[in-house]
C-alpha positions in Angstrom: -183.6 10.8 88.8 -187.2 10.8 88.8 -188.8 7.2 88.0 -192.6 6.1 86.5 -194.4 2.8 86.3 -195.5 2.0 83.0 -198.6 -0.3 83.9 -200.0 -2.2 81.3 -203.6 -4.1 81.4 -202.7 -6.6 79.0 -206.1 -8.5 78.6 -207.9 -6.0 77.2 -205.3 -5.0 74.5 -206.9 -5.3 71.2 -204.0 -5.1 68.9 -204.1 -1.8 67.7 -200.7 -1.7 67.6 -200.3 1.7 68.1 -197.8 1.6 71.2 -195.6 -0.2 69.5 -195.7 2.2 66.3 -195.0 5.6 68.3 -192.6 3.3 70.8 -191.1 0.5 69.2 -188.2 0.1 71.6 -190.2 -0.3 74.5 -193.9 -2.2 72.8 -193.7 -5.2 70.7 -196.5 -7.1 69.0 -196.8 -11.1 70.2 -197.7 -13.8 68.5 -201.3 -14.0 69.9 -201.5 -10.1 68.2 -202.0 -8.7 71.6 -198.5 -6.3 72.5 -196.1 -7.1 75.0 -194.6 -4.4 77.4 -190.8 -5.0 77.1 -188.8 -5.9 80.2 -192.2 -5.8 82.2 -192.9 -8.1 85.1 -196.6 -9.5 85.4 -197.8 -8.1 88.4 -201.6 -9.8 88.5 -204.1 -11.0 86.3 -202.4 -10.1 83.2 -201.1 -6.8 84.1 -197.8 -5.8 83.7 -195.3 -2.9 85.3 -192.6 -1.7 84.2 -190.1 1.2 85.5 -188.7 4.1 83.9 -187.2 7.0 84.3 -187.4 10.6 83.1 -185.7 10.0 79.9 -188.4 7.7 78.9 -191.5 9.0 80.0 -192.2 11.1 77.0 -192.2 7.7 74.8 -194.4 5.9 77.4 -196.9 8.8 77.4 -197.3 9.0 73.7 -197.7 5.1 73.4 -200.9 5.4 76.2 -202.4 8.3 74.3 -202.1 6.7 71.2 -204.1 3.3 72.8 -207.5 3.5 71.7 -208.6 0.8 74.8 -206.9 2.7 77.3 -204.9 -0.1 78.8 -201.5 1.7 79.2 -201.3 3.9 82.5 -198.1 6.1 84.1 -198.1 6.2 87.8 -195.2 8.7 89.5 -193.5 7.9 92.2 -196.4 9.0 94.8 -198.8 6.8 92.8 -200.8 9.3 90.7 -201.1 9.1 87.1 -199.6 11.0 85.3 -201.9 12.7 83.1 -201.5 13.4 79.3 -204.0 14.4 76.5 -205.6 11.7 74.6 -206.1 11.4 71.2 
């Protein structure tokens, strides 16, 4: 099965909460009223990575076009980013 990173520049989230409207099982909202990526692991300076698969790739995408900051990327598994239409 084919498998994505979800990367997530958390820093510059404003708190839209849009991810976690159109994704809720994968974006919740933080105390601090920035959105956490669930089961991600910080990677650097407040970005976070996590990895899917197939199956969840159509959720991820819709949460990133839905972010008006454009902090949520999808990388394949050569690295390129998956691209998707935004809003």
């Amino acid at each position: 099965m084919t498998t994505y990173k979800v990367i997530y520049d958390r820093k510059n989230c404003s708190g839209v909460a849009a991810c976690n409207i159109v994704a809720e099982e994968f974006w919740k909202m933080a105390q601090d009223g920035k959105a956490d990526l669930v089961g991600a692991k910080q990677v650097g300076d407040d970005i976070w990575e996590l990895e899917i698969n197939e199956n969840c790739l159509r959720t991820n995408l819709e949460a990133a076009r839905h972010c008006p900051m454009l902090v949520i990327k999808i990388i394949d598994q050569e690295g390129k980013e998956v691209p998707f239409q935004r809003i």
